[in-house]
C-alpha positions as MATLAB code, in Angstrom:
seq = 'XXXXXXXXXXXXXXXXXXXXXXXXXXXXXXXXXXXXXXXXXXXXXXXXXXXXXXXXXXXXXXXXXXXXXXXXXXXXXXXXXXXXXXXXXXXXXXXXXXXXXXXXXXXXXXXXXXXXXXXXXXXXXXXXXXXXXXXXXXXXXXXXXXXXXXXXXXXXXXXXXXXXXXXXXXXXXXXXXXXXXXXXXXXXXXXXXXXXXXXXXXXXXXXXXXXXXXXXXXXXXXXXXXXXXXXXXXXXXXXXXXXXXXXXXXXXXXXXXXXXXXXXXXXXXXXXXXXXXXXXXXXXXXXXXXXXXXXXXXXXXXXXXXXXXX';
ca = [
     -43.977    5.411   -9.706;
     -40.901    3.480   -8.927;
     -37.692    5.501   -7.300;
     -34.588    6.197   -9.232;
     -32.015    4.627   -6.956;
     -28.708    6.512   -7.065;
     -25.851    4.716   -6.946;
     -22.196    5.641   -5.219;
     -19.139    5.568   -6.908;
     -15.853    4.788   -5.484;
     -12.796    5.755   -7.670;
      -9.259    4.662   -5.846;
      -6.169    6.635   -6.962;
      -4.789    2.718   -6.975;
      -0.706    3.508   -6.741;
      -1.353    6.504   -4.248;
      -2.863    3.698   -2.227;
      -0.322    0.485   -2.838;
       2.813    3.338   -2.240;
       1.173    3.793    1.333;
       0.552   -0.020    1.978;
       3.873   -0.504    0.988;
       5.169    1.620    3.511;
       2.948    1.002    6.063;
       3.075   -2.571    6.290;
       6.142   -4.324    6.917;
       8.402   -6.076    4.712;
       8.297   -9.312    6.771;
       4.657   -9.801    5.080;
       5.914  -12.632    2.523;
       4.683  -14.872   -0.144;
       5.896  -18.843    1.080;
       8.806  -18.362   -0.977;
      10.321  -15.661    0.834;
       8.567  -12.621   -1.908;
       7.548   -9.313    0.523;
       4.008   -8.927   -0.902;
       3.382   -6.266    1.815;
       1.921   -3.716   -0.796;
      -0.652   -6.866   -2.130;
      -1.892   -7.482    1.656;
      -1.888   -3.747    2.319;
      -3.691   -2.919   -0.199;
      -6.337   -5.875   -0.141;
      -6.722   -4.292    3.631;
      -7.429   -0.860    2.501;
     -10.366   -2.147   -0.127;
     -11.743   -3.915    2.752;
     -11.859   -1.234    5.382;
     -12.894    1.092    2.661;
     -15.839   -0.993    1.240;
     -16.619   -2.045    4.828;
     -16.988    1.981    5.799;
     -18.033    3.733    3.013;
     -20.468    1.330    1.188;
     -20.014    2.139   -2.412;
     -22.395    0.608   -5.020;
     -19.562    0.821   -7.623;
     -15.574    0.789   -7.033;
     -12.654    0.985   -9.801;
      -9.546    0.776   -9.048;
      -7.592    3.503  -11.180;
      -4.102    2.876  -13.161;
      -1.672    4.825  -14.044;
      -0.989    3.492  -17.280;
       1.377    6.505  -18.100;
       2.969    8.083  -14.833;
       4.015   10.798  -17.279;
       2.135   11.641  -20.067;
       4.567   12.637  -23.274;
       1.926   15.907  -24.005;
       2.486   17.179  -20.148;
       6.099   17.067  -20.711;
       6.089   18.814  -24.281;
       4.235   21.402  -22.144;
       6.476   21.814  -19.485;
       9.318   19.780  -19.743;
      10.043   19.859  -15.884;
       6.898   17.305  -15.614;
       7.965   14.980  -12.883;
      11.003   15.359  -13.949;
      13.296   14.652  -10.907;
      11.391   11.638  -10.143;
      12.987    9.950  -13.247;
      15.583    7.381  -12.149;
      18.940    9.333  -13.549;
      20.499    5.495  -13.805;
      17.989    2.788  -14.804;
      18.456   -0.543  -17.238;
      15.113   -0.041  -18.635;
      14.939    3.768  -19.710;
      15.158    7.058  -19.196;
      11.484    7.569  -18.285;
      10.890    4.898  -15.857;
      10.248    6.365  -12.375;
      12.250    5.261   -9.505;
      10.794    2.740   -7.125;
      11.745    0.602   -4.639;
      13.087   -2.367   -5.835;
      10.641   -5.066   -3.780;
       7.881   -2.987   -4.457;
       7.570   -2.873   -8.591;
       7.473   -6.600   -8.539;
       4.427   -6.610   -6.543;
       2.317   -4.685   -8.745;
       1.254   -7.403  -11.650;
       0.314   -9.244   -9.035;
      -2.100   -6.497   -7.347;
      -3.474   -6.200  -10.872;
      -3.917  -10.064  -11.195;
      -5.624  -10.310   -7.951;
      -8.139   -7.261   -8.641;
      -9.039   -8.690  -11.894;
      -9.430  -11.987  -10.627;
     -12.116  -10.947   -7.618;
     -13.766   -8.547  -10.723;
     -12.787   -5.167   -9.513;
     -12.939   -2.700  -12.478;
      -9.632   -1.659  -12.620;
      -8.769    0.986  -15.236;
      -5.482    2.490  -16.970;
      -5.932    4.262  -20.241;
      -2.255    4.593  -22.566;
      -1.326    8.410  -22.377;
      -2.852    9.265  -19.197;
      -2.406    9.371  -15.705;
      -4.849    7.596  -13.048;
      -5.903   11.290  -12.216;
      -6.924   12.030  -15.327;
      -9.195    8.420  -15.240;
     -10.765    9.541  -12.394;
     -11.606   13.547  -14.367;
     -13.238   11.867  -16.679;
     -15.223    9.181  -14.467;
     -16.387   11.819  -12.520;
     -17.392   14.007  -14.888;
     -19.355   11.193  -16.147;
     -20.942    9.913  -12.741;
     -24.816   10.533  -12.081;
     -24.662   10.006   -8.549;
     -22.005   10.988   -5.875;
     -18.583    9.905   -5.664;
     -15.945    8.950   -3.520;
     -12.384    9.737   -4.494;
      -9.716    7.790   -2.546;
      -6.280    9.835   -3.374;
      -3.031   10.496   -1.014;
      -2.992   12.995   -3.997;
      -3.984   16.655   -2.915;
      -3.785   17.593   -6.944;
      -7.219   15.490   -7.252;
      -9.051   18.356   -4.371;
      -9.910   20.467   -8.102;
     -12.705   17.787   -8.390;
     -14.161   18.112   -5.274;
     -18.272   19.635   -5.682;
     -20.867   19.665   -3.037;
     -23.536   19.565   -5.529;
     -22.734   17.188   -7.258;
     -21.744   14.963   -4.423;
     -17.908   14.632   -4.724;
     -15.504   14.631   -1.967;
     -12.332   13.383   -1.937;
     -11.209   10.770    1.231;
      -7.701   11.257    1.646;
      -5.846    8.902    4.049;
      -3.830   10.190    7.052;
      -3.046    7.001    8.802;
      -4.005    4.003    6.509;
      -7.200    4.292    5.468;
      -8.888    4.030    8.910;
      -8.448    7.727    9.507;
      -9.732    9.142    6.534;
      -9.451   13.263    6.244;
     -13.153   14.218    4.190;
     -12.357   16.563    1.887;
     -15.635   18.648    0.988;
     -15.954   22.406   -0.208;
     -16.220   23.831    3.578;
     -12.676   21.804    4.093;
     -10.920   23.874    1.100;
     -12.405   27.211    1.734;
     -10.920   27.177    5.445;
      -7.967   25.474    4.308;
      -7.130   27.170    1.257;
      -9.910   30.160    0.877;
     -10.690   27.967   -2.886;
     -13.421   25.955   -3.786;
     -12.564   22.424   -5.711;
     -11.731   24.314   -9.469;
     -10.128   27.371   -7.663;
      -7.582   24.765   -5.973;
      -6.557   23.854   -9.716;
      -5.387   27.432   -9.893;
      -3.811   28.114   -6.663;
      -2.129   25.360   -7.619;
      -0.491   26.722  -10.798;
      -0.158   29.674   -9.402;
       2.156   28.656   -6.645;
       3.798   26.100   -8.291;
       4.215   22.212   -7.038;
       7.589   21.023   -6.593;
       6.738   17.103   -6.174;
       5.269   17.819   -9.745;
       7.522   19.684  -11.498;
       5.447   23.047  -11.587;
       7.485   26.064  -10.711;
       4.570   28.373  -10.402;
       4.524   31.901  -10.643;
       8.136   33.239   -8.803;
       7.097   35.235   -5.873;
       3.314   33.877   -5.396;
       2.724   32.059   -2.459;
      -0.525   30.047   -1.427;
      -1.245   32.830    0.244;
      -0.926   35.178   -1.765;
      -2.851   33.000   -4.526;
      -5.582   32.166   -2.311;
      -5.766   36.185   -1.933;
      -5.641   36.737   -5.201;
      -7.990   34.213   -6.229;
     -10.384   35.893   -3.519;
     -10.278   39.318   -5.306;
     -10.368   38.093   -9.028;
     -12.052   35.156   -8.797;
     -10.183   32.702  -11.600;
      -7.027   32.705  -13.031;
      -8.228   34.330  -16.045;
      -9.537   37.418  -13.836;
      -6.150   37.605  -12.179;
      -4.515   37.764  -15.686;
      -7.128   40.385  -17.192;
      -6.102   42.375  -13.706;
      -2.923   42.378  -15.070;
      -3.940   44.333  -18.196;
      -6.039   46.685  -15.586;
      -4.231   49.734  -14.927;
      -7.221   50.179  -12.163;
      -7.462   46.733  -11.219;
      -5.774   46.338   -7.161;
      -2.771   44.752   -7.999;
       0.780   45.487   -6.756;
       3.367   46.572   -8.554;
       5.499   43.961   -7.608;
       2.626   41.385   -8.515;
       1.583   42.633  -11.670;
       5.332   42.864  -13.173;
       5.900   39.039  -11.580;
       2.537   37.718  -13.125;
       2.960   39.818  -16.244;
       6.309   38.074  -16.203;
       4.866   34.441  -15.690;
       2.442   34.619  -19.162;
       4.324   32.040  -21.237;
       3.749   29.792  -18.089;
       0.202   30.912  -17.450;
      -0.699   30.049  -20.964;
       0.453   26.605  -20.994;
      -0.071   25.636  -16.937;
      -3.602   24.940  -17.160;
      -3.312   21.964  -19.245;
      -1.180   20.208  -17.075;
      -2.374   21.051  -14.096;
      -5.931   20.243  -14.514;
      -7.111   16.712  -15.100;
      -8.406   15.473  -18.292;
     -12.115   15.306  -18.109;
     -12.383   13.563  -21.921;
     -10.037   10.305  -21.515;
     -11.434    7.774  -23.835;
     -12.484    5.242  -21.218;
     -12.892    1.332  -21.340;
     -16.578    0.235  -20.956;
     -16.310   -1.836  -17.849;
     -18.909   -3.131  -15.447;
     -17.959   -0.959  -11.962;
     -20.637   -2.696   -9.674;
     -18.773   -4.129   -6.749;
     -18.705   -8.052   -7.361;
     -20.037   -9.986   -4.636;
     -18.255  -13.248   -5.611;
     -15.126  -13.697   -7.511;
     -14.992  -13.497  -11.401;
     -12.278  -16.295  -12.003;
     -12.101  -18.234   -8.708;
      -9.576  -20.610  -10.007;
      -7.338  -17.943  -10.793;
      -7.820  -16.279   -7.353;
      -7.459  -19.601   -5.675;
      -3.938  -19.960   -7.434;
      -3.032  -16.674   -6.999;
      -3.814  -16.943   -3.141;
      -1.405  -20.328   -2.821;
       1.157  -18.792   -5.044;
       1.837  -15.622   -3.154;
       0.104  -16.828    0.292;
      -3.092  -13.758    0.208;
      -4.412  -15.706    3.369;
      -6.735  -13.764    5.987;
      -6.233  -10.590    3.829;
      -7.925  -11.730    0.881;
     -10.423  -13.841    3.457;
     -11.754  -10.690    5.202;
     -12.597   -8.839    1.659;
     -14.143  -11.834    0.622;
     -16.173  -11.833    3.362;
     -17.207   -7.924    3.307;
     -18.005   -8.529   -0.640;
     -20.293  -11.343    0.285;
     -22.013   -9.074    2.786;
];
């Protein structure tokens, strides 16, 4: 009787990842004509070390082929709001970054599809909500790769999925597993969805429930066990809430009611079928060769060439 071998999936939260290499890596990291293609380079480095340490079977590299989705905002129209460039020649959506960065990223999708990583960005939705739905649909474990704590909600020890978050590149790697958010947060992966709405998210948008701290949440959540057992508290007269907690959650329902929605990831995206096994040669090698003179990829690309191979 032959063995079922399970494969590992690797899902990268791809702009979470480029933002850092663009940061981390300095400008002076140029194309021969002078272009800074420090988040390309970066970024190339990152797959590397991460294919090189973590050994997935499969890898795609998630898009965000809407930053912020039209149905989140008719939800709660603070959605990401302040991140919306007040001033910008192409719209009043577009989201604000820096200027030598933006350029860079057709060229980071070029590249990826040229080696044959599955790379994936689905019109209406957010590379989060890729990544719901890919892991709801994986059969063996998964690796999530986020600088994203929102994507923790996915995180399940029996099914096998932890989320790598990166404190210094992606060398230092923090694991995030179930033990991680209980002593962090007192929440397992679904419970951090709703301590989440419940205290609210400013680089989101979310205001929260006024007057409910993680703390308190993670206290709440503790005694009630879900959101909706905090909210049917509310309607307890018996139930151990405080005044002042029931009057500011019985206050917060409108929110409450809608929250959910946009704070927890889509598991249902209609996905693009696409092979995800990590290529061990390059699908267009032409096209990478060109791509490689024309913006000057040199040892970067080299050394993930190399760890493909291998």
């Amino acid at each position: 009787m032959m063995r079922k071998v399970t494969r590992r999936l690797m899902l990268l939260d791809t702009a979470s990842l480029y933002f850092r290499a663009y940061f981390g890596v300095p400008d002076s990291v140029k194309a021969p004509d002078g272009t800074p293609v420090n988040a390309v380079r970066g970024l190339l480095d990152f797959i590397d070390r991460l294919v090189k340490d973590h050994h997935p079977d499969d890898l795609v590299a998630c898009m965000d082929a809407d930053w912020r989705p039209h149905w989140r905002v008719e939800l709660i129209p603070s959605y990401k709001a302040h991140r919306v460039a007040e001033e910008h020649a192409a719209g009043p959506d577009e989201e604000e970054v820096p200027d030598t960065l933006s350029p860079q990223v057709p060229v980071i999708e070029e590249v990826l599809d040229a080696l044959g990583i599955a790379r994936v960005g689905v019109d209406g939705y957010e590379a989060d909500d890729v990544i719901g739905t890919f892991t709801t649909r994986a059969r063996g474990p998964v690796d999530i790769v986020t600088g994203d704590r929102d994507l923790y909600q996915l995180v399940d020890d029996a099914r096998g999925v932890r989320v790598l978050y990166p404190l210094r590149g992606v060398g230092t790697l923090q694991l995030t597993d179930e033990a991680f958010l209980r002593e962090k947060y007192g929440v397992d992966g679904p419970g951090y969805a709703d301590l989440a709405l419940l205290r609210g998210d400013p680089s989101d948008g979310l205001p929260g429930v006024p007057g409910i701290g993680e703390k308190t949440a993670a206290k709440l959540l503790a005694e009630f066990g879900d959101l909706a057992g905090i909210m049917a508290a509310v309607d307890d007269p018996a139930s151990r809430l405080s005044p002042a907690q029931r009057k500011r959650l019985d206050a917060a329902r409108p929110y409450v009611a809608i929250a959910p929605r946009v704070v927890r990831v889509a598991a249902d995206v209609p996905l693009p079928v696409v092979d995800p096994a990590l290529p061990r040669a390059p699908r267009d090698p032409a096209a990478l060769d060109a791509l490689t003179a024309r913006w000057g990829l040199g040892g970067s690309l080299e050394r993930l060439l190399g760890t493909l191979r291998r």
